[in-house]
N, C-alpha and C positions, 0 to 999 in steps of 0.2 A: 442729648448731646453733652448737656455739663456733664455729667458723670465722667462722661469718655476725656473730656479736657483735664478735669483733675485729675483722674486718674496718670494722662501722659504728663505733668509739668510734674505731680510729686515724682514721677522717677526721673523725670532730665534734672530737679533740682541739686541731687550730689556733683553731678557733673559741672554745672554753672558754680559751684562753690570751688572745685579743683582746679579751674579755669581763673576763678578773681585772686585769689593766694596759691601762688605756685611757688616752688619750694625753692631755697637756694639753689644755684649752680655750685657745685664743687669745685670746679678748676676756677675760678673769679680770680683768684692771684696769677695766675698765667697770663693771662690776657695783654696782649702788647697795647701799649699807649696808643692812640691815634694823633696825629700833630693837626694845625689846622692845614699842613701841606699837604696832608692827604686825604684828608676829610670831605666825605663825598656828601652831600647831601640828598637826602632819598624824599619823593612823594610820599606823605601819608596814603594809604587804602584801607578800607576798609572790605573784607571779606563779607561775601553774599550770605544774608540765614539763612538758611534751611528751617524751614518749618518743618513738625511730625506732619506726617499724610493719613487722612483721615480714610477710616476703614470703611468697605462698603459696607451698605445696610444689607445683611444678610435675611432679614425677615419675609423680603421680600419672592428669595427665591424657593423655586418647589423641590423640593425633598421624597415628592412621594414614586414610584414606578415610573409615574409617564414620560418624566420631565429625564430619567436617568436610562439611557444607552440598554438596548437588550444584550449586550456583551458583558456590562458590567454589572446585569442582575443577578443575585443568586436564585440557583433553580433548585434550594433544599426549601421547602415550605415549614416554618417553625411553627412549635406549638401558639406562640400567641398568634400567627396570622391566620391557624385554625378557629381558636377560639373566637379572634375580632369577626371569620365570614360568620360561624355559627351563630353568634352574636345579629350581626347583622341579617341574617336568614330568618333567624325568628323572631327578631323585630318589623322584617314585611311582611311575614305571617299572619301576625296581629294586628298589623296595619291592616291587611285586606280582608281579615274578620271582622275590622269597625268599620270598615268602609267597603263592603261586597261589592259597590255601583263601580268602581274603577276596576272590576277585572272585566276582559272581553267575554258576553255572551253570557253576561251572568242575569241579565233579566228573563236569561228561556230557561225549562223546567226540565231537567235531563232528558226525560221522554222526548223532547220536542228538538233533542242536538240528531244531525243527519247522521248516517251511517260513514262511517271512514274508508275511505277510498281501497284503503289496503286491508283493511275486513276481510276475513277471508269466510264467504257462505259460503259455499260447496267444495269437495270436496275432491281430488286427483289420483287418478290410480296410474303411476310409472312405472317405466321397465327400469330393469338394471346391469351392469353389466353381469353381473353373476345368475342370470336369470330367475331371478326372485322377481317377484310383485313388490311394488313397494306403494303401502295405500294412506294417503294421508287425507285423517278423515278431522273436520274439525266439531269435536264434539263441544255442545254444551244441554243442558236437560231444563236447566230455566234462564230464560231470558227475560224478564220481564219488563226491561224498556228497550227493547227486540234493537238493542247496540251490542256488538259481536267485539267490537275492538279489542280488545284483551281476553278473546279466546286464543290459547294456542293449541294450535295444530297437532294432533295425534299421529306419528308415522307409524306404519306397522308392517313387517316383509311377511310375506307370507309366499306359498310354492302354487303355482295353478294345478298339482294334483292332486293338493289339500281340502278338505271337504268344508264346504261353508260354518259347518256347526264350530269348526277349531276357531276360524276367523271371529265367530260370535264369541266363544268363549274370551278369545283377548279382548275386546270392546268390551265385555262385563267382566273386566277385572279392572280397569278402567274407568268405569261409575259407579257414582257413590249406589247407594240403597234406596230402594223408595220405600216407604208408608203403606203400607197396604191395611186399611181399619188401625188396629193394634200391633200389627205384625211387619216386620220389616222385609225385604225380597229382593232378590237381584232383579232389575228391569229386563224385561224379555228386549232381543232383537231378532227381527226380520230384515230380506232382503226380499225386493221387488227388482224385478224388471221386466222390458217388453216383452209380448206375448210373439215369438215370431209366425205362428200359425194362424195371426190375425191380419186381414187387408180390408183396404179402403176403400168402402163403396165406391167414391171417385173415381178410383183407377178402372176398373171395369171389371176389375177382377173377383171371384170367385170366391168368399172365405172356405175356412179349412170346415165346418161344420156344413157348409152347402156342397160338399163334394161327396160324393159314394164312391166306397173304394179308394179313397185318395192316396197318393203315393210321392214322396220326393223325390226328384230327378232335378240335375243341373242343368240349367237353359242359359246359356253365355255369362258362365262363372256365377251364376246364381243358383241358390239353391227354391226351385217351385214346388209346389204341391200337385199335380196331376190328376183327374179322375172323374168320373161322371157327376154332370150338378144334377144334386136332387128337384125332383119334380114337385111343382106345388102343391097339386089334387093330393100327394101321396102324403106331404107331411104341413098342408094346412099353409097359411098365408106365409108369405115370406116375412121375418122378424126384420125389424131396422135394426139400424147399426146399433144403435142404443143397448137394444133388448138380446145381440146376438153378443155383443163384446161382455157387457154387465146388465143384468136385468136390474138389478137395484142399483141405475145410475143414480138415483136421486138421492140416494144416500149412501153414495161414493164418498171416500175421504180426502180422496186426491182424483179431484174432478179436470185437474191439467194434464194429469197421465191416465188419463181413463184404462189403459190398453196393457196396463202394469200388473202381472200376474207375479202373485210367493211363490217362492222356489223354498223347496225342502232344505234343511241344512245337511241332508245326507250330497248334496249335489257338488261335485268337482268345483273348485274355485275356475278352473282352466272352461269346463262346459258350460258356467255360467255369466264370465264376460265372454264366450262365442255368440249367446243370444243376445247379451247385454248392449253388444257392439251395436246392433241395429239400429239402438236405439239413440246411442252415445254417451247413454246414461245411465245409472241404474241408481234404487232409493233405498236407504238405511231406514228403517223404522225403528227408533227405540221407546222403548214405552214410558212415558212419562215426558218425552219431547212435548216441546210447542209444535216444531214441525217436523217433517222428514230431511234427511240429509243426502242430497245428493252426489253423486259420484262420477267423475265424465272420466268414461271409458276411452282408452287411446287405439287407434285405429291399428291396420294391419301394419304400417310404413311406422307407426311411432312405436308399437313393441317388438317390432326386430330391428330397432334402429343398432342397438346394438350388436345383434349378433350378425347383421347384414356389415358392419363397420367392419367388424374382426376377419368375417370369407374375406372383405377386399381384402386389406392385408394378410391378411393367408395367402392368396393369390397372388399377390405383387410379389413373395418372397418364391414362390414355387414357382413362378415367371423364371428368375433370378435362374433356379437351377434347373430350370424344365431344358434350355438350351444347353448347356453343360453335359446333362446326364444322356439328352438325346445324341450327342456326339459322342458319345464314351459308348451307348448302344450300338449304334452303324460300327464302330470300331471292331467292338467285340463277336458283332455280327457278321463280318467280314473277314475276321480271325478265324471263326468257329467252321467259314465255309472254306475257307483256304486248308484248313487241318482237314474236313471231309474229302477235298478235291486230293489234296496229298496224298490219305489212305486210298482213295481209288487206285490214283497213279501207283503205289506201293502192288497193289493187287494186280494190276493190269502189268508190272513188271515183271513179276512173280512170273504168275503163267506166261509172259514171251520168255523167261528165264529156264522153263519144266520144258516149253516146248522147244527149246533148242539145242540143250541137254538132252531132251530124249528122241529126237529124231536126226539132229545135225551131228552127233556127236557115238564114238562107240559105247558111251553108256548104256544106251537102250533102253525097251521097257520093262525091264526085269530090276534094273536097281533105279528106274528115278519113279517106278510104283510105290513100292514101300516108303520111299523119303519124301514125296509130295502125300503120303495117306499119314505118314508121323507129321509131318508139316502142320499139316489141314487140320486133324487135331489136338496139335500142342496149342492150336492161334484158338482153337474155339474154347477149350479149358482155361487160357489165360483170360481171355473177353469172360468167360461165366464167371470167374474167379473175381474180375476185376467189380463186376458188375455186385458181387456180394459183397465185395469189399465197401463197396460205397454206400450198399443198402437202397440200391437201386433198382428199376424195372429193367429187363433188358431188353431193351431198344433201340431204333434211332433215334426218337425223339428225346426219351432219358440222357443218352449220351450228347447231345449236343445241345440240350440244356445247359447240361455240365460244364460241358466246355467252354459256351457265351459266359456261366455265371464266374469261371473260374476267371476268362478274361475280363467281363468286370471288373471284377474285384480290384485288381491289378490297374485297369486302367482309371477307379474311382479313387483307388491313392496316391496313381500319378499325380491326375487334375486338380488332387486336392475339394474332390467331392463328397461331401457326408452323407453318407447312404442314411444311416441314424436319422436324423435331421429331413430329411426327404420322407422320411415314411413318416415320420410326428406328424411334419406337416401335411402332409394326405391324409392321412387319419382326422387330422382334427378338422381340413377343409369339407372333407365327405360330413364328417360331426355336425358340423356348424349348417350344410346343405340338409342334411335330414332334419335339424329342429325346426331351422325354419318353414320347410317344406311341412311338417307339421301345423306350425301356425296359422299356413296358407290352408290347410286343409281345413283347421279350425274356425278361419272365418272367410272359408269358401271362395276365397282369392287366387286368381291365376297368377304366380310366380316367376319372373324370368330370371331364369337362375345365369343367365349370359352378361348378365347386364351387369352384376355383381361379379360374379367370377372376373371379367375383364376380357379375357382372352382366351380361344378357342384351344393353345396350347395346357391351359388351366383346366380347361373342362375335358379333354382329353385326357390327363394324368388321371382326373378324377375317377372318370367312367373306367379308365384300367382296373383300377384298383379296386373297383366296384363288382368290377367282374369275376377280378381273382378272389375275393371276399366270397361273394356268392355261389363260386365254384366248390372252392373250399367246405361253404357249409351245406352244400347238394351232398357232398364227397361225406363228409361227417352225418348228412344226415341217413342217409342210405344205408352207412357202417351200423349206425344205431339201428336200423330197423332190421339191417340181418340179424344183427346180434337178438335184436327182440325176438325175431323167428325162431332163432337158433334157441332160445331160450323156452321160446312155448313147446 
């Protein structure tokens, strides 16, 4: 505190020096006399000090972040407040290099730390909306304090009508090389899975090796084996489960999936999770693992989750116009019968018109012969004529085809309906009902194609359309096989 005093008295000192010697007045001869008749006498006072005001102790207050408003921090990070964390970073560093007893969990031996919740062992195979596979497999080849934690996940898309060997070949681009003696080698991979022609003594059933003759047949959406079981006398004691599934159980490798047979890698991706489904699973084997990797297979409702999503809205839009276009049909359909009912009436005029011309009248049969036989064939050369004009059959049906499509037409640009638009989306609903109707077939599941469609007006449009397609290519195919005749 002395500093701070001396320092405020040297500068109030010029001031108290201006103050004790102040300088003449100028006007002093001016000044009028005062007499003692006017002379007022005044209280002495004395004016109040003012002392200087002592400055707060500022040492006390904080300066750093916490103490200051987050409005009025800056949010640019300067080089020294880089360097003061880095500073500080690798000075705890060193600290808990001298002192390892103060981190958590450092008296256990890595081997001995649990597996991380979010580890990811095994493996998922998803759908997509683009109908790809998409397989996410988490490879690793050594583990040896069998902690996975900082394995990441492998995705790989691949098509179900692509053959196993392609899928292997990305997995071995993938990993590193092993050691083989002196010589280095890509790791082989296999896949495993259940065997479906295998069942469980338990159940009561049959295996596929004790049947003669055996045959699949579906039995309430399942696919069975069918056929005479062999007799004992003929081929010797009946084997256990053991000895029928793997006769070298005992030196199985995967003694939890005993029932897990290699599939070739010439085999379909798509034919091999059909089996695989069974099972829910199926096993990556790469050579040089610790273990195998497994793979859970998505059932029939999780890979057509997609393409069942898209029919519904398929449907909910062909909803939209199925009302629409079906009242533009009755329209045009009751157009097309009103113009046939006309042409009657036109004809049925006609001849009361010959017949009363030629018998009420002195025309006679001599001139309304020849004008009803030029009549009759000017109307039949215009109809053939019309009829080539159009590149047409001639017919009724041809002809009042014509006519409904031409009022169509007409009446789908009144309403403002997109014929365009209406056939995509039938095309792509039927689309979307055959893949999946595939799927179903794939893993032997009964499909209710109602339930998705929505509405009976949906599956109506569809079955037309199914029809006329089919018609179509009976009509195309038949063409092809004259022409093949015609050609032998």
């Amino acid at each position: 505190m002395e500093p701070f005093f001396s320092r405020t008295l040297s500068q109030l000192a010029p001031r108290l020096r201006q103050t004790s010697h102040p300088t003449a007045w100028p006007y002093r001869n001016c000044r009028v006399p005062v007499t003692s008749s006017t002379r007022q006498e005044r209280a002495f006072t004395n004016t109040a000090t003012r002392w200087p005001r002592e400055k707060p102790d500022s040492s006390s207050v904080k300066t750093d972040s916490d103490s200051i408003p987050a409005a009025d921090l800056s949010q640019n990070v300067t080089q020294v407040e880089r360097s003061h964390y880095d500073a500080v970073e690798e000075e705890s560093k060193e600290k808990q290099m001298r002192s390892p007893w103060m981190r958590d969990g450092s008296e256990k031996p890595p081997v001995a730390r649990n597996r991380s919740a979010g580890a990811m062992t095994k493996g998922k195979l998803l759908t997509t909306p683009s109908r790809m596979l998409k397989l996410i497999l988490p490879l690793t080849t050594r583990d040896a304090n069998n902690d996975r934690k900082d394995v990441e996940p492998l995705a790989l898309l691949v098509h179900p009508q692509q053959p196993l060997s392609y899928l292997e070949r990305l997995i071995q681009s993938e990993l590193p090389v092993i050691k083989d003696g002196e010589k280095e080698k890509i790791p082989k991979v296999t896949f495993r899975a259940q065997d479906s022609t295998e069942e469980d003594i338990s159940s009561g059933k049959p295996a596929a090796d004790d049947l003669e003759g055996a045959d699949e047949t579906m039995v309430d959406g399942k696919r069975e084996r069918t056929g005479k079981i062999k007799s004992s006398q003929d081929d010797g004691p009946m084997p256990t489960k053991q000895q029928r599934e793997h006769p070298d159980d005992a030196q199985s490798a995967d003694p939890e999936h005993p029932n897990f047979v290699r599939w070739s890698p010439s085999t379909e991706i798509g034919d091999f999770i059909r089996d695989a489904a069974r099972g829910s699973e199926f096993a990556v084997d790469i050579e040089g693992a610790p273990e195998s990797i497994y793979i859970g297979v998505p059932s029939f409702d999780e890979r057509t989750f997609y393409l069942r999503m898209r029919l519904r809205k398929v449907s909910k839009t062909i909803l939209q116009y199925a009302d629409l276009k079906r009242e533009c049909d009755n329209l045009a359909q009751r157009g097309a019968q009103r113009v046939a009912q006309g042409g009657f009436a036109g004809m049925v005029s006609w001849w009361a018109i010959v017949y009363y011309l030629t018998f009420k009248t002195d025309l006679g049969w001599d001139v309304m012969e020849p004008v009803t036989y030029l009549v009759g064939l000017t109307g039949l050369m215009g109809g053939y004529m019309w009829f080539l004009y159009h590149n047409r059959e001639a017919s009724y049906r041809s002809a009042m085809n014509f006519t409904i499509s031409r009022r169509q037409s007409k009446l789908y640009e009144q309403k403002g309906f997109n014929l365009q638009r209406w056939e995509g989306l039938v095309e792509e609903g039927n689309r979307l009902r055959r893949e999946i109707q595939m799927v179903a077939d794939e893993y032997d599941e009964e499909w209710d194609e109602h339930q998705d469609e929505g509405d009976s007006k949906v599956s109506e449009a569809l079955r037309k359309e199914r029809r006329k397609n089919n018609r179509k290519e009976g009509k195309a195919g038949k063409k092809e096989d004259g022409d093949g005749d015609d050609d032998d």
